[in-house]
N, C-alpha and C positions, 0 to 999 in steps of 0.2 A: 141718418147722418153718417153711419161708418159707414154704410156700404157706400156711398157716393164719396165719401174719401178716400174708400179702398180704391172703388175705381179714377180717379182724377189719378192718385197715385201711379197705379198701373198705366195707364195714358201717359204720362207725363214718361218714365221711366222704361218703358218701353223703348222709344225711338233713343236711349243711350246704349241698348244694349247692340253689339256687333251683330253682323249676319253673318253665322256661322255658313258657311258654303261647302266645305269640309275640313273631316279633323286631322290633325297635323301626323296622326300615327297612320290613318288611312292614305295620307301621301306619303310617308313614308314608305309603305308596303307596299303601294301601286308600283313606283319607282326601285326598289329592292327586293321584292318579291313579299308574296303575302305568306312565307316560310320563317322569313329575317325574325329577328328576334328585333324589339325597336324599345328604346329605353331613356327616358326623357329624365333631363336635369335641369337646375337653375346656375345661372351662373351670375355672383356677384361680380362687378369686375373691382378691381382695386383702385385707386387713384392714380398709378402709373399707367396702367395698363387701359385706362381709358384715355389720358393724355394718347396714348401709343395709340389705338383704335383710333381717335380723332385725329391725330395728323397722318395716317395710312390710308385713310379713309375719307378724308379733306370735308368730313360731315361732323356736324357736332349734335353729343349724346345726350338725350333728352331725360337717358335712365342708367342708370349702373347696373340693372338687373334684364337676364338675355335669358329663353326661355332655348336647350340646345337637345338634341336626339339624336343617339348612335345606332347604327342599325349595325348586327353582326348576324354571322352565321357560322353553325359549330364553331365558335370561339374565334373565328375572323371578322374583322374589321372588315365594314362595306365603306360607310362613308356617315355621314351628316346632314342632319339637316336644322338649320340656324333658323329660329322665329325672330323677325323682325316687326315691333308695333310702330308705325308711324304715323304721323298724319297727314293726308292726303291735300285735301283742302282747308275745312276746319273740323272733318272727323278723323278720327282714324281708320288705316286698311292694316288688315297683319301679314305679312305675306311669310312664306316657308321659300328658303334657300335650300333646295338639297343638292351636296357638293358631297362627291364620290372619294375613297381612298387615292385615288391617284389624282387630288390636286384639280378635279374637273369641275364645274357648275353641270350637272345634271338635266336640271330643268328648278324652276319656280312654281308654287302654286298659290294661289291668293285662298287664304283661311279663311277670311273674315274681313267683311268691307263696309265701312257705315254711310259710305257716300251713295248718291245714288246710283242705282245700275248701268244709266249710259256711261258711267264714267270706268267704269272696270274696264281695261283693255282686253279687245279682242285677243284671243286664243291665237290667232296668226299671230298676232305680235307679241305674245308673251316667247310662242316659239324661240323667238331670237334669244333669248335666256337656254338656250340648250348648246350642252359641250363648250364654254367655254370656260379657258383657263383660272386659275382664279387668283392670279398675279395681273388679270386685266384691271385698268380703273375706268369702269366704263362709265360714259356721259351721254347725256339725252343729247341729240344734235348730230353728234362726233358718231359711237359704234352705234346707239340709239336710235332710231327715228322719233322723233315728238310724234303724237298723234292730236290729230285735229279734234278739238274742244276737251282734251285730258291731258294737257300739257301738265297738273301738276299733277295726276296718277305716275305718269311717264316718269317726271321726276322723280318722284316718293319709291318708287321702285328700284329705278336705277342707283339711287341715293343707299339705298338700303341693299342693294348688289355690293357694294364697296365697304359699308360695315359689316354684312356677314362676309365674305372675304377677308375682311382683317379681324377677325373673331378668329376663324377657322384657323390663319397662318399666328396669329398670337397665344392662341388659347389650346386648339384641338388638335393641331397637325402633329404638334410636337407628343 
C-alpha cells in the first residue's frame, strides 16, 4: 500500500516539476565568460516599486519576488541577468535575461519550460533577443514576429523582455 502511494505520488508530482534545460549560472558564464565571478540574489520588490515595474513594463506582476545575477570580474561589473517565472499557456516557462553593463539585452536563454517541447521557440527566433537596447518596449507583432502555433511562448517572452528591462533600469542599473 505505501509503495503504490509513494508511486501514484511521484506520477502525479512529477509533470509539476519544470524542465530544467539549463542553469541560470551556466548561462551566465556561457555569455560572460566561464572566468566571471556570477552571484545570485533575491529580490523583494516594494509596493512602489512594483507599481513603477508594472506601468514601465505595461505587464502586471504576478510575484514581488525576482530571482537576479551579477556577473563581475576582478571587481568590474559585466552586466546581469534577470530570471523571469511566467506562464506560458497554463504552465510556466522561466526564461534568463542577460543584459550587459552598458545598457544592452545580451541574449535570452529559456531555463526551464513546462509546456510541451513544440512550443519552446526555435533558436532563430530567440536570436532576435540579441543586442538590444533595453529602453526598448518590445511587442510580439511590432519588433517580434508571432510564431505560428506559440503565439502565447512569443508573448510570455516578449512580455517578460519588458519586466526584466524595467527591473534592470529600477532596480540594478542605478
Amino acid at each position: 500500500m505505501k509503495k503504490t502511494l509513494l508511486t501514484l505520488l511521484i506520477i502525479l508530482v512529477l509533470p509539476l516539476s519544470a524542465k530544467i534545460l539549463i542553469s541560470p549560472i551556466d548561462a551566465m558564464k556561457q555569455s560572460f565568460g566561464a572566468s566571471a565571478k556570477i552571484v545570485k540574489k533575491n529580490i523583494v520588490l516594494k509596493n512602489k516599486e512594483v507599481k513603477i515595474i508594472q506601468k514601465t513594463s505595461k505587464v502586471k506582476l504576478k510575484t514581488k519576488i525576482f530571482r537576479t545575477y551579477k556577473a563581475s570580474k576582478n571587481g568590474k561589473n559585466l552586466g546581469y541577468g534577470i530570471l523571469i517565472n511566467k506562464k506560458v499557456r497554463s504552465k510556466n516557462g522561466v526564461i534568463l535575461y542577460i543584459i550587459s553593463k552598458n545598457n544592452i539585452l545580451k541574449s535570452i536563454e529559456i531555463i526551464a519550460f513546462n509546456e510541451p517541447h513544440e512550443y519552446i521557440p526555435s533558436k532563430k527566433w530567440i536570436s532576435q533577443f540579441k543586442d538590444i537596447k533595453t529602453d526598448e518596449q518590445l511587442r510580439v507583432g511590432r519588433q517580434i514576429p508571432t510564431i505560428t502555433g506559440a503565439t502565447m511562448s512569443a508573448r510570455s517572452i516578449t512580455d517578460g523582455s519588458r519586466v526584466a528591462f524595467a527591473i534592470y533600469h529600477e532596480l540594478l542599473k542605478k
